[in-house]
Backbone as numpy.savetxt, mean C-alpha at the origin, in Angstrom:
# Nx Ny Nz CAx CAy CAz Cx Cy Cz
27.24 5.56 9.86 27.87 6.42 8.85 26.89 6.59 7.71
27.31 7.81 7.20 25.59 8.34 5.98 26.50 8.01 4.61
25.66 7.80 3.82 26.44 7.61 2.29 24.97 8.28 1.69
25.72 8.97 0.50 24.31 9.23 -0.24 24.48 8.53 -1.47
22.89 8.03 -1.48 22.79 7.23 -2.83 22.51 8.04 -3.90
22.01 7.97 -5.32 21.45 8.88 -6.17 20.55 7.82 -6.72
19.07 7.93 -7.00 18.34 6.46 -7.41 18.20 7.52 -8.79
18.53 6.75 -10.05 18.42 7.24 -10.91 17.10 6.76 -11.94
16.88 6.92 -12.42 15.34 6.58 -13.86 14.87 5.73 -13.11
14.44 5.59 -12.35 13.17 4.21 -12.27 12.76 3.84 -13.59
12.97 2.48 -13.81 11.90 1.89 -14.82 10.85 0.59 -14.61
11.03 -0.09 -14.01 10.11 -0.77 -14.07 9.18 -1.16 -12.77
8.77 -0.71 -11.62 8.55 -1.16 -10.62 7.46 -2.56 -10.56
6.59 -2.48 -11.16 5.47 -3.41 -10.84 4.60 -3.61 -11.94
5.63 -5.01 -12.28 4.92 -6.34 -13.01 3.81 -6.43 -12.32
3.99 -6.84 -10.96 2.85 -7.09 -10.42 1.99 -6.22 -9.91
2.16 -5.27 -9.96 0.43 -4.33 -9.73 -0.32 -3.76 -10.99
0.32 -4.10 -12.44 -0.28 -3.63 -13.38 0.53 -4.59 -14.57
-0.43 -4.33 -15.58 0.04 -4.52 -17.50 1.46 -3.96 -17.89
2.10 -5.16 -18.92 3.01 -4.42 -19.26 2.70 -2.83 -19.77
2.24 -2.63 -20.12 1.98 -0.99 -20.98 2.17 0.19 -19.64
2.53 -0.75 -18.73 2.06 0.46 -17.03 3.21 0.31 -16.28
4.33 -0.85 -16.93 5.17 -1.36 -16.00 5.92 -0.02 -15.56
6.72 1.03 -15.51 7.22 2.16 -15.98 6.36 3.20 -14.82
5.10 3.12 -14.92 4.77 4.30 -13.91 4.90 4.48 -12.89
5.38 3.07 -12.05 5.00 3.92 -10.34 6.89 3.93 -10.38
7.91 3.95 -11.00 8.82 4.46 -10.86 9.55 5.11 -11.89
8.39 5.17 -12.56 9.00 6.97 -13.70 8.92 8.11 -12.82
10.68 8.54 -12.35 11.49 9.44 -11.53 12.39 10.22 -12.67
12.18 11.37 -11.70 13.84 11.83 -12.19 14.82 11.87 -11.16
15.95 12.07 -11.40 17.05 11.37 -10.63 16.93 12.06 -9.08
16.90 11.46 -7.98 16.70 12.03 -6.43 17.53 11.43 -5.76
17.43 12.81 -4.79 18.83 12.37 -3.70 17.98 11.71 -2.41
18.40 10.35 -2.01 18.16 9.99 -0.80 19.51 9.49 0.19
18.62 9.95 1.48 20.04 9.44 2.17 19.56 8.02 3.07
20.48 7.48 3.17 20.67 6.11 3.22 21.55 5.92 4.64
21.35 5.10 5.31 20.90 5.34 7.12 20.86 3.89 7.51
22.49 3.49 7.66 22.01 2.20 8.41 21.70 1.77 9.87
21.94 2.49 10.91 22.07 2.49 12.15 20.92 3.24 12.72
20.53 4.07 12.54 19.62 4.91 13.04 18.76 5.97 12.29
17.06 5.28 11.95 17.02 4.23 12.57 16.75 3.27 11.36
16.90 1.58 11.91 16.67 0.41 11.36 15.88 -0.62 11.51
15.32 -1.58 10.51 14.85 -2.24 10.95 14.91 -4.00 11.37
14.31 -4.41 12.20 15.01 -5.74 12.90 13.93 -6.56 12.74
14.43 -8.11 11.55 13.35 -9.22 11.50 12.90 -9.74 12.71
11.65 -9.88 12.76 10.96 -10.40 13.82 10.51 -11.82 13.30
10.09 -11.72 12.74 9.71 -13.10 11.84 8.80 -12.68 10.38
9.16 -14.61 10.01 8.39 -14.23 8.77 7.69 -15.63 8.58
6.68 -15.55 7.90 5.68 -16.84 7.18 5.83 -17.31 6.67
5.45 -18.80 6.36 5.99 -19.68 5.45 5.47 -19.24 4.24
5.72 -19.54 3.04 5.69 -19.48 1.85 3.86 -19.79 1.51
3.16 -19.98 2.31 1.41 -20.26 1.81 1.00 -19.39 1.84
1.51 -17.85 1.75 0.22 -16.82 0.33 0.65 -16.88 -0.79
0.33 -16.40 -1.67 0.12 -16.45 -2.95 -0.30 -15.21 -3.86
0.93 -14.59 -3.80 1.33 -13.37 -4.25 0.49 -11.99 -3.90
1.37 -12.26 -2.56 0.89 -11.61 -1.42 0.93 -9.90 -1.46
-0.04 -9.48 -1.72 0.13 -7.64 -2.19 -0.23 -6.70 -1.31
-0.59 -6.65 -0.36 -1.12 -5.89 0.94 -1.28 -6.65 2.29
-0.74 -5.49 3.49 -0.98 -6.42 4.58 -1.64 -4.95 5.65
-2.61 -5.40 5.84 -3.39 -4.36 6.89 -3.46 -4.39 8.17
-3.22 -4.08 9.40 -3.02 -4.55 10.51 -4.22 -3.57 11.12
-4.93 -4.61 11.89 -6.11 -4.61 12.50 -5.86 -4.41 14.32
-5.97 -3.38 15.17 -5.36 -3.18 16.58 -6.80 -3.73 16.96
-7.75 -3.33 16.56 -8.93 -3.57 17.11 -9.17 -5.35 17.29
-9.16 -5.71 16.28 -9.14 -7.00 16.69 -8.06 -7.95 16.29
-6.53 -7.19 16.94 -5.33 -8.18 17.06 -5.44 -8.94 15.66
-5.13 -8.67 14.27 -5.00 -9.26 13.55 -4.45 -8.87 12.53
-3.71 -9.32 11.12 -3.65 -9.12 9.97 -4.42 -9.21 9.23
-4.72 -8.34 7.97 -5.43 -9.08 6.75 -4.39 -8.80 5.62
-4.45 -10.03 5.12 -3.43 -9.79 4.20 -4.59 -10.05 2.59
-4.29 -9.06 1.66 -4.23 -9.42 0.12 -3.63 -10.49 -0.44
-4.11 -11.71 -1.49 -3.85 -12.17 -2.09 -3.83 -12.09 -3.47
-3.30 -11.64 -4.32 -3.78 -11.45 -5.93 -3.87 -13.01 -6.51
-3.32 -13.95 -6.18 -3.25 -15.63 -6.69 -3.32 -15.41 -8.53
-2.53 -14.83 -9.09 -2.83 -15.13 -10.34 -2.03 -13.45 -10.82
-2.69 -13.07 -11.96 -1.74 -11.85 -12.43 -2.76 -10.48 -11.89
-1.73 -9.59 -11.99 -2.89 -8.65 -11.30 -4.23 -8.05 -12.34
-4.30 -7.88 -12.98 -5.49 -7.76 -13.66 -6.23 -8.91 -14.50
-6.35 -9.99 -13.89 -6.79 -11.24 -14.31 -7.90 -11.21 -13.25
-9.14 -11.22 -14.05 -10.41 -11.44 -13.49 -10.80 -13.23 -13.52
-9.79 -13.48 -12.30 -10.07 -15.34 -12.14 -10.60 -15.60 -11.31
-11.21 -14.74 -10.21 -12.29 -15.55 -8.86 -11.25 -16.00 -7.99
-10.11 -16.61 -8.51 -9.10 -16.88 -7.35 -8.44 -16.04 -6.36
-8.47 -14.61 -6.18 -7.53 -14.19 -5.23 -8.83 -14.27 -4.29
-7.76 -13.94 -2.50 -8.42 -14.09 -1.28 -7.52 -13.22 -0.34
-8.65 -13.09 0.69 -7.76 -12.58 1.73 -7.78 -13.30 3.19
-6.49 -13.04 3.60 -5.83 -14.18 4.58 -6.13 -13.22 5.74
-6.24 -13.91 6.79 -5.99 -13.71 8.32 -5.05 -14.25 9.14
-4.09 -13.18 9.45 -2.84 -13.57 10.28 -2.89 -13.02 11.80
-2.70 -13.74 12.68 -2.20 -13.75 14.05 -0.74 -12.99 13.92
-0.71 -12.01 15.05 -0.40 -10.98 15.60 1.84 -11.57 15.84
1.63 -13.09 15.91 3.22 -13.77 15.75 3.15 -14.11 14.45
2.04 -13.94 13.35 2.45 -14.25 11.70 1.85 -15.87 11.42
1.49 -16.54 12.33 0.48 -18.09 12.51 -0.95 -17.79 11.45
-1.09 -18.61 10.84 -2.33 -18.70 10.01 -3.24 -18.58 11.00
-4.28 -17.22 11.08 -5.71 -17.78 11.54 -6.73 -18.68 10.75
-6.72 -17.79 9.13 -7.37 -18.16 8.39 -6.86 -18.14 7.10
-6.11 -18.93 6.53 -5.63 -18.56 5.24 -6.80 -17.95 4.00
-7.58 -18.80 4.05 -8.51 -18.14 2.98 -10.24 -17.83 3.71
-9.94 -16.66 4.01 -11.27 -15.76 5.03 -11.88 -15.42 4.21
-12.03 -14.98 2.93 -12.60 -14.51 1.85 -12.00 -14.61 0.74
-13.17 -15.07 0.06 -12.65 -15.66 -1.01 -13.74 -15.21 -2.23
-13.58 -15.48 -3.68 -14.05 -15.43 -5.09 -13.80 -14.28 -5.45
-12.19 -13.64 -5.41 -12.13 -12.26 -5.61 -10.77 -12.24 -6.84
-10.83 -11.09 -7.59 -9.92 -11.54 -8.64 -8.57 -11.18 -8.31
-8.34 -9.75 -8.39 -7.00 -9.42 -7.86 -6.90 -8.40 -7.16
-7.31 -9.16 -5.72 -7.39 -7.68 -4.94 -5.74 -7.50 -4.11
-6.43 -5.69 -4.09 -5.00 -5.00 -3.29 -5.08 -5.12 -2.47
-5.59 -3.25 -2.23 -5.32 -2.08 -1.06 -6.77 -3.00 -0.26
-6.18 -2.54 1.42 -7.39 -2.81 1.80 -7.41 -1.43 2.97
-8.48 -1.22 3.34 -9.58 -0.24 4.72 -10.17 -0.97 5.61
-10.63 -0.62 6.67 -11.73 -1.16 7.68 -12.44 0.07 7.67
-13.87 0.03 7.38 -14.48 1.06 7.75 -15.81 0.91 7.65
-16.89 1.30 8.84 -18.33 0.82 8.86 -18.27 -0.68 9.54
-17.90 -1.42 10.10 -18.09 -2.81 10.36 -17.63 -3.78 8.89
-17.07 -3.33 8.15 -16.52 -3.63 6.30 -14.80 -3.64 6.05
-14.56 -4.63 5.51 -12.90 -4.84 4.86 -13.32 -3.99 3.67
-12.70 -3.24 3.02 -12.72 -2.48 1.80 -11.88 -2.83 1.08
-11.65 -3.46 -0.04 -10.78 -3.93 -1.04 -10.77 -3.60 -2.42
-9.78 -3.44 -2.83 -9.83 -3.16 -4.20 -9.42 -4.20 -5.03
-10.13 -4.76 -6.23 -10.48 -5.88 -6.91 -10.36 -5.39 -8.53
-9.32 -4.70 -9.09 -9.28 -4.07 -10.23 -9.81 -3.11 -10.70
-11.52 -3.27 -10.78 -12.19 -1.98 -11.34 -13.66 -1.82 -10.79
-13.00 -2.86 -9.77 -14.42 -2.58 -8.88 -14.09 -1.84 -7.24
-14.67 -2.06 -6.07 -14.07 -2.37 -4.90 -14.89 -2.95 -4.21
-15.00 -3.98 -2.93 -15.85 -4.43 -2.59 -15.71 -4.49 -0.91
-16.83 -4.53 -0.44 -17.27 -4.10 0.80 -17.52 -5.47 1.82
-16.41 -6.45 2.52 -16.64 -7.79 2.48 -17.10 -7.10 4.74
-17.93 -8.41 5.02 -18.34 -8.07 5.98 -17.34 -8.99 6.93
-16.99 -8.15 8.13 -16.16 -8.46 8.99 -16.23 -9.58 9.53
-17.57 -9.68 9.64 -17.86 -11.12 10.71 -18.38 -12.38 9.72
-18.75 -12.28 8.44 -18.72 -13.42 7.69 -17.68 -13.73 6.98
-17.53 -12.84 5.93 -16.12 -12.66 5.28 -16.45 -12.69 3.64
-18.06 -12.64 4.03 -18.53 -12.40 2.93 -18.83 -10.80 1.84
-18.95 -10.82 0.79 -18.76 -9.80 0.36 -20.61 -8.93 0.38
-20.67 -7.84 1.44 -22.12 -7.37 1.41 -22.28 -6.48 0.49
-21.29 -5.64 -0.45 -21.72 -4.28 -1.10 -20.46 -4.55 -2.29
-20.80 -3.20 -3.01 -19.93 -3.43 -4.59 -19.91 -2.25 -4.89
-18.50 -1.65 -5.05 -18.91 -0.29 -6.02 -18.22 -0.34 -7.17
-18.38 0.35 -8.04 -17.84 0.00 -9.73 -17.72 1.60 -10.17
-16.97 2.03 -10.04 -16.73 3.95 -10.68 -17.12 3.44 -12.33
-17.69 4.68 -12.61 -17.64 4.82 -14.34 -16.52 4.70 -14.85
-15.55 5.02 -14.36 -14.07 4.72 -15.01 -13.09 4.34 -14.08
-12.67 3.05 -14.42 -12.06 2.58 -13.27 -10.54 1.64 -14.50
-9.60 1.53 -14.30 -8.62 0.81 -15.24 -7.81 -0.11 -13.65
-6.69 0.35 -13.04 -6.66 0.18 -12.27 -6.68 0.56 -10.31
-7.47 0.16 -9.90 -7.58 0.71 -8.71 -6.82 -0.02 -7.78
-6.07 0.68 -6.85 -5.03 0.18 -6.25 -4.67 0.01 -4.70
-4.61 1.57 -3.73 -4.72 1.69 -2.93 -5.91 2.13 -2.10
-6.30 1.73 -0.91 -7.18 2.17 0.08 -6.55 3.19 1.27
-7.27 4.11 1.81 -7.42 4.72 3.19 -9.11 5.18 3.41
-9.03 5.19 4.72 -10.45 5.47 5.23 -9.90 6.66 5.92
-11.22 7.55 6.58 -11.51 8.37 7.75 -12.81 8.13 8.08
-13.13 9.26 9.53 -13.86 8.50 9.85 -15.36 8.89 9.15
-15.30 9.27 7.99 -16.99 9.37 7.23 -16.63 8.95 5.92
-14.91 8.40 5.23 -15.02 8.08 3.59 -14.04 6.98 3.85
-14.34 6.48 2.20 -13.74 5.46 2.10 -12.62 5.97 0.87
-11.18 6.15 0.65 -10.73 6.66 -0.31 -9.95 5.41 -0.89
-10.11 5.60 -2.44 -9.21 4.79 -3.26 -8.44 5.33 -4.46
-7.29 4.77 -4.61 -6.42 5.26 -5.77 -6.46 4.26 -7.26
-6.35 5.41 -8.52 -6.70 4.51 -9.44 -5.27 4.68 -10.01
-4.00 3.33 -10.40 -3.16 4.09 -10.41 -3.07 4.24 -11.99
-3.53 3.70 -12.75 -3.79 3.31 -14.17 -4.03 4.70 -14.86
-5.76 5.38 -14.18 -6.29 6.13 -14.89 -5.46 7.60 -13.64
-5.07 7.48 -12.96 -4.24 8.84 -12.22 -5.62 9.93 -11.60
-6.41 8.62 -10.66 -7.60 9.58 -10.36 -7.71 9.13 -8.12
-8.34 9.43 -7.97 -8.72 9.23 -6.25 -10.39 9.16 -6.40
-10.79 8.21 -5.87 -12.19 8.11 -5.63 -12.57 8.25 -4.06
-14.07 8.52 -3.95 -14.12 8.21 -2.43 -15.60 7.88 -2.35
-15.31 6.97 -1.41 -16.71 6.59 -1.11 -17.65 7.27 0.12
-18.92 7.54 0.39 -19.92 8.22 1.34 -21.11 8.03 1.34
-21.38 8.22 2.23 -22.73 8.27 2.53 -23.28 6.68 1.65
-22.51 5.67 0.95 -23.12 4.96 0.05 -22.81 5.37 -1.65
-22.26 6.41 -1.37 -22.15 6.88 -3.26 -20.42 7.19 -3.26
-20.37 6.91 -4.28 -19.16 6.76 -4.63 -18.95 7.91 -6.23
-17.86 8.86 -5.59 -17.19 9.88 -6.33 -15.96 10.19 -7.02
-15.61 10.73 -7.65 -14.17 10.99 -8.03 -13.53 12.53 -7.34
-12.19 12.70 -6.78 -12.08 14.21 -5.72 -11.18 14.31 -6.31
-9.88 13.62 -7.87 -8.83 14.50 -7.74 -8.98 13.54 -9.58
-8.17 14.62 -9.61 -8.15 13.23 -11.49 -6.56 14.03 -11.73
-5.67 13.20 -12.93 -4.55 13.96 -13.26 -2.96 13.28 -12.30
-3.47 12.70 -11.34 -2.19 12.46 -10.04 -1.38 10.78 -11.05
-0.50 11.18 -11.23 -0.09 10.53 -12.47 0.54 9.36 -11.38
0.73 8.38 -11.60 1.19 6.72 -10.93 1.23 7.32 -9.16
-0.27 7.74 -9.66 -1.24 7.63 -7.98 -1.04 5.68 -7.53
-0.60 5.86 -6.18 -0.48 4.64 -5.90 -1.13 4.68 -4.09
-0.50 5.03 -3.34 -0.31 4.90 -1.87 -0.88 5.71 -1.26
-2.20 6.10 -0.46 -2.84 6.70 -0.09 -2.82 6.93 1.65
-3.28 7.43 2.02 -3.28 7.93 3.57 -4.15 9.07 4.41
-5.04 8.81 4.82 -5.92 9.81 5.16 -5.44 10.55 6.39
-5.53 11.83 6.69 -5.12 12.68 7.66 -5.31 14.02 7.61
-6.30 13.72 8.57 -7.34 15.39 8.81 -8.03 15.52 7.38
-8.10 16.76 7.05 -8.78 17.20 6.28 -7.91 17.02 4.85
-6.98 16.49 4.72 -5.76 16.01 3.54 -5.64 14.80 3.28
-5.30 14.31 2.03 -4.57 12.64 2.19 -3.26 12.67 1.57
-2.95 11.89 1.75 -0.81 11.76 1.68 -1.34 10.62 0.88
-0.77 11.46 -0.58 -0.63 10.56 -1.25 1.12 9.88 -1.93
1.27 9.02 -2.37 2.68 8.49 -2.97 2.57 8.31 -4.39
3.43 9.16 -5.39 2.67 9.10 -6.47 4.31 9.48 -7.31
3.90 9.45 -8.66 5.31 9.84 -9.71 5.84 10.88 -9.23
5.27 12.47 -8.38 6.38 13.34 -7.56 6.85 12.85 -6.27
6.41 12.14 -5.65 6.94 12.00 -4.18 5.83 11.73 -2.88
5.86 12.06 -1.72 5.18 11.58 -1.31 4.40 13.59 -1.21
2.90 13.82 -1.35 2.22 14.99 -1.09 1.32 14.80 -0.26
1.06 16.05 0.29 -0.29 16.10 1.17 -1.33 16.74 -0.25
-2.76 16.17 0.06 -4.01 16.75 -0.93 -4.76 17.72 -0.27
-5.12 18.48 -0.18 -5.99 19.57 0.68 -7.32 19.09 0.06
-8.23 18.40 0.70 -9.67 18.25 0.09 -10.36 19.04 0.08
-10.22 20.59 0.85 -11.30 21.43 0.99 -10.62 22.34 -0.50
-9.51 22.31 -0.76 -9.17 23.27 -1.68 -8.52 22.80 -3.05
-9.07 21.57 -2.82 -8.19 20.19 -4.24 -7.09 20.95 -4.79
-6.27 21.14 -3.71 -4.61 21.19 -4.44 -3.76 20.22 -3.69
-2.37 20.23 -4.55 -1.05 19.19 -3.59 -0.72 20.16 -3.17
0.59 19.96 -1.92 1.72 20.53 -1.68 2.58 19.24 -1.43
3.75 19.75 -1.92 5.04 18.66 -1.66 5.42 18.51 -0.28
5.64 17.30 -0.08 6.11 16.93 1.39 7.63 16.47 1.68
7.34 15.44 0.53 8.92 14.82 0.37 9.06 14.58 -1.34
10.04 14.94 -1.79 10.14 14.47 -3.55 11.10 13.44 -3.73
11.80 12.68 -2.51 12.79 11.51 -3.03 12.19 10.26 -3.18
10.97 10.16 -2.47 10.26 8.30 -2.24 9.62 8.88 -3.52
9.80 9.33 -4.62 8.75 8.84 -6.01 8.42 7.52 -6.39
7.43 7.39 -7.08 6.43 6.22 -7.43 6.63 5.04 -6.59
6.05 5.24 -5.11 6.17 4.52 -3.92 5.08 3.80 -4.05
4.50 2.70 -3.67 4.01 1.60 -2.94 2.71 1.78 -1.53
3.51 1.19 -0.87 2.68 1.54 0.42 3.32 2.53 1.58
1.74 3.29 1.76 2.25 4.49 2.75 1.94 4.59 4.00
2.55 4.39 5.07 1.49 4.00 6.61 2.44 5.66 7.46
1.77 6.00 8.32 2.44 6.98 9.77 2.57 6.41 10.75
3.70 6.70 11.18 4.51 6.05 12.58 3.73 7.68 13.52
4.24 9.10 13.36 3.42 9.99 13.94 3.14 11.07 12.74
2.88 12.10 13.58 2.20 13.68 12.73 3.16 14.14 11.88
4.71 13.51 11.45 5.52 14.17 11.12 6.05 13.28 10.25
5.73 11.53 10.26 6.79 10.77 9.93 6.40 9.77 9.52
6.54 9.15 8.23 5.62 8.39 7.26 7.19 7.06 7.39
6.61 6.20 7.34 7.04 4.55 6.41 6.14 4.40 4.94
7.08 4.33 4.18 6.64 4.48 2.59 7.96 3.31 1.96
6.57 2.30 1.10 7.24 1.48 0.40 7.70 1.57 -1.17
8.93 0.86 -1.62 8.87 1.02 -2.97 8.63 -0.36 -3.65
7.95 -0.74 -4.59 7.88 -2.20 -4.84 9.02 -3.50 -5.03
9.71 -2.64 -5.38 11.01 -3.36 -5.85 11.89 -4.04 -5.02
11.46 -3.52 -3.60 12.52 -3.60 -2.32 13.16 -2.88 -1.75
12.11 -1.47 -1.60 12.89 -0.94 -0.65 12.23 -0.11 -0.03
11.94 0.03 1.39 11.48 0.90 2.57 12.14 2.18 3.11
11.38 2.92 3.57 11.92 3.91 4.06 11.37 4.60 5.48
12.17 5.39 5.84 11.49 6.70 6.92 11.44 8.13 6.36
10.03 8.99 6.45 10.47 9.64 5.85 9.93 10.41 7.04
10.78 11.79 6.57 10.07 12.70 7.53 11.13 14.22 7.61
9.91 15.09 6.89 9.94 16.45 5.92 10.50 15.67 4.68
11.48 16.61 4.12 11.96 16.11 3.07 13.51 15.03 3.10
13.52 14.73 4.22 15.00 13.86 4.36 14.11 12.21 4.18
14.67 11.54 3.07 13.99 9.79 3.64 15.31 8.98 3.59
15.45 8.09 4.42 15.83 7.24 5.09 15.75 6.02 4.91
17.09 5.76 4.05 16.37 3.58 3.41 16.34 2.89 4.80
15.75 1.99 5.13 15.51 1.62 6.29 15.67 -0.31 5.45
15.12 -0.31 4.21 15.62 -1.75 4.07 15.70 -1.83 2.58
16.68 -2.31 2.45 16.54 -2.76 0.47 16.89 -4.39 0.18
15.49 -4.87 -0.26 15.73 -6.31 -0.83 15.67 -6.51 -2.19
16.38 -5.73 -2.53 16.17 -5.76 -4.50 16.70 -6.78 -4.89
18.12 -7.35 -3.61 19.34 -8.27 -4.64 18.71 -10.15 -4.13
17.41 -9.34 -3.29 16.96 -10.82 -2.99 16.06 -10.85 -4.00
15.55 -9.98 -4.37 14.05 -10.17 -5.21 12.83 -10.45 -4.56
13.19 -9.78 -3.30 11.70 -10.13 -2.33 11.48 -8.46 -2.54
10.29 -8.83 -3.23 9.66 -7.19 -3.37 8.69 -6.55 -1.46
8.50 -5.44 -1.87 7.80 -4.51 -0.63 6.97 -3.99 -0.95
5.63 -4.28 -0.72 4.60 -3.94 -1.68 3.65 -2.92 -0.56
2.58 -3.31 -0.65 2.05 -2.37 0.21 2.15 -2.92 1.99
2.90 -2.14 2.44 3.52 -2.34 3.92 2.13 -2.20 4.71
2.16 -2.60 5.79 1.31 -2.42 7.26 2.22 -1.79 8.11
1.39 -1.19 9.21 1.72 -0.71 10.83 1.57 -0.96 11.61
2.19 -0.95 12.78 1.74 -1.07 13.89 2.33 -0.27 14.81
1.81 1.49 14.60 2.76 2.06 15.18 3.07 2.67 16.62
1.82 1.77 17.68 2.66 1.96 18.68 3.87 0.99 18.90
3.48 -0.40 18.43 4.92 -0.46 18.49 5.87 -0.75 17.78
5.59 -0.08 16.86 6.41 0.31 15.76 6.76 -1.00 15.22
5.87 -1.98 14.87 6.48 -3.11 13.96 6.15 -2.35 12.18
6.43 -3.12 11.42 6.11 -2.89 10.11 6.08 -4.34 9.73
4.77 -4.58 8.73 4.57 -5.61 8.41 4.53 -5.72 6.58
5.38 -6.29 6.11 5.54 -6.48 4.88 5.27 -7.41 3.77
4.65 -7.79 2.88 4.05 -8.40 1.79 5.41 -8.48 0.65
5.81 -10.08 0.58 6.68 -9.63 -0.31 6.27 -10.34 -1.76
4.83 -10.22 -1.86 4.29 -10.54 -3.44 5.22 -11.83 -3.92
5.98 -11.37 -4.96 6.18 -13.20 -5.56 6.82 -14.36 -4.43
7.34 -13.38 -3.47 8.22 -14.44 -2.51 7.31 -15.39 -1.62
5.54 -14.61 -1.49 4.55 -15.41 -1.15 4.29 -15.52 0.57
4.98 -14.87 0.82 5.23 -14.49 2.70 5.25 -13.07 3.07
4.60 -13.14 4.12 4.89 -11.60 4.96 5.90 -11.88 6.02
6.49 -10.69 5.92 7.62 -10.28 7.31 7.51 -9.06 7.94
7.70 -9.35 9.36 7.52 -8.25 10.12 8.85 -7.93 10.83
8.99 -6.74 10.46 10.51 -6.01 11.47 10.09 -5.28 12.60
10.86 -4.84 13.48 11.06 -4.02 14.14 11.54 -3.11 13.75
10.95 -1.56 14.10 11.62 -0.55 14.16 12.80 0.40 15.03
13.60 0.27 15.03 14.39 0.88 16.10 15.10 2.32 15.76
14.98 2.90 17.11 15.53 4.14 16.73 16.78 4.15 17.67
């Protein structure tokens, strides 16, 4: 049975991805209609991890080599302490490696791209090598406040700044700015010649050859993490606790943990078979559902 919700003012989404002075942007909305969908489709716990990350903000799922990488921020998110790391999880959620890389301050979003983990580390991003876990490269934009999300293709490396409301991308080795203005730019997604971004309107496609938006969906505003199940149909997170399906302009709560206080931060995929893998930041564990249709 459908009920429609009305999510009214967002105000505060994420203590933890930014300064108080920022708390306010990735869910400064105006009031949107979503519809709300418990049966079809939903999602089903598969399991979850014990409590040893440490404010756990991204989880990237690796097909190539059967694995997780998960973000650690260990500390506040714009605290330059050397302590955050990133974890390696087995494919049932088992520690491979809790701390695979390490001396990083508060990293997010992460990429694979070039034989390289791509991470974002506040106002830098860094280029850690697959097979050591060490960090080989560094890029630092002229203006960087906070940088947040990652997507790759297969010649760039793209990142979101959600602070300063800009998209960077990395090439050839040099690193650029392609969009400025995208106000609580958060959740990025590369596809074809566009990226899907999740931002204070909703979720948009970017045309890179012609740097404009077009609207895709306007109810998931100031979303989180953005992954594709196919060509038509996005999983998009909100921090606070709550997931969705989206696809055109209809989205679909698929899970809300607000009344637990286990936030949904930047989600993973796995979409052939459709798991979704989730980071629930202060709760310090990832969980993975099933998707069912």
């Amino acid at each position: 049975m459908k009920s429609t919700v009305f999510v009214l003012g967002f105000a505060l989404l994420i203590f933890a991805c930014q300064p108080a002075k920022k708390e306010n942007q990735e869910e400064e909305t105006q009031e949107k209609e979503v519809v709300e969908q418990s049966a079809d489709p939903k999602l089903v716990k598969l399991w979850e991890t014990d409590t040893v990350m440490t404010t756990c903000e991204s989880v990237l799922y690796d097909g190539e080599g059967n694995r997780l990488f998960v973000s650690n921020i260990n500390g506040k998110p714009l605290d330059k302490n050397g302590e955050g790391f990133i974890s390696i999880l087995n494919l049932d959620g088992s520690i491979k490696n809790l701390k695979w890389a390490t001396g990083l301050n508060a990293p997010k979003g992460m990429g694979i791209f070039d034989g390289h983990l791509y991470v974002t580390d506040i106002d830098r991003v860094v280029a850690i090598d697959m097979e050591t876990g060490e960090v080989a490269k560094e890029f630092t934009p002229e203006k960087a406040e906070f940088l947040n999300d990652i997507t790759t293709s297969e010649s760039a490396v793209y990142i979101s700044d959600m602070g300063l409301g800009l998209i960077h991308k990395i090439e050839g080795g040099e690193l650029s700015t392609v969009a400025e203005g995208v106000k609580s730019i958060n959740g990025l997604l590369s596809k074809g010649d566009h990226l899907m971004t999740l931002d204070g309107k909703g979720l948009r496609a970017y045309d890179l050859a012609e740097n404009k938006f077009e609207m895709v969906n306007d109810s998931v505003t100031g979303g989180d993490g953005l992954t594709m199940l196919n060509d038509e149909t996005y999983i998009a997170s909100r921090w606070k606790g709550e997931i969705y399906h989206v696809a055109g302009n209809k989205a679909t709560l698929l899970l809300d943990t607000k009344a637990e206080e286990s936030q949904t931060a930047d989600i993973g995929l796995d979409a052939d078979k459709m798991i979704v893998y989730v980071p629930t930041f202060f709760k310090n564990k990832v969980v993975a559902y099933q998707l069912e249709k």
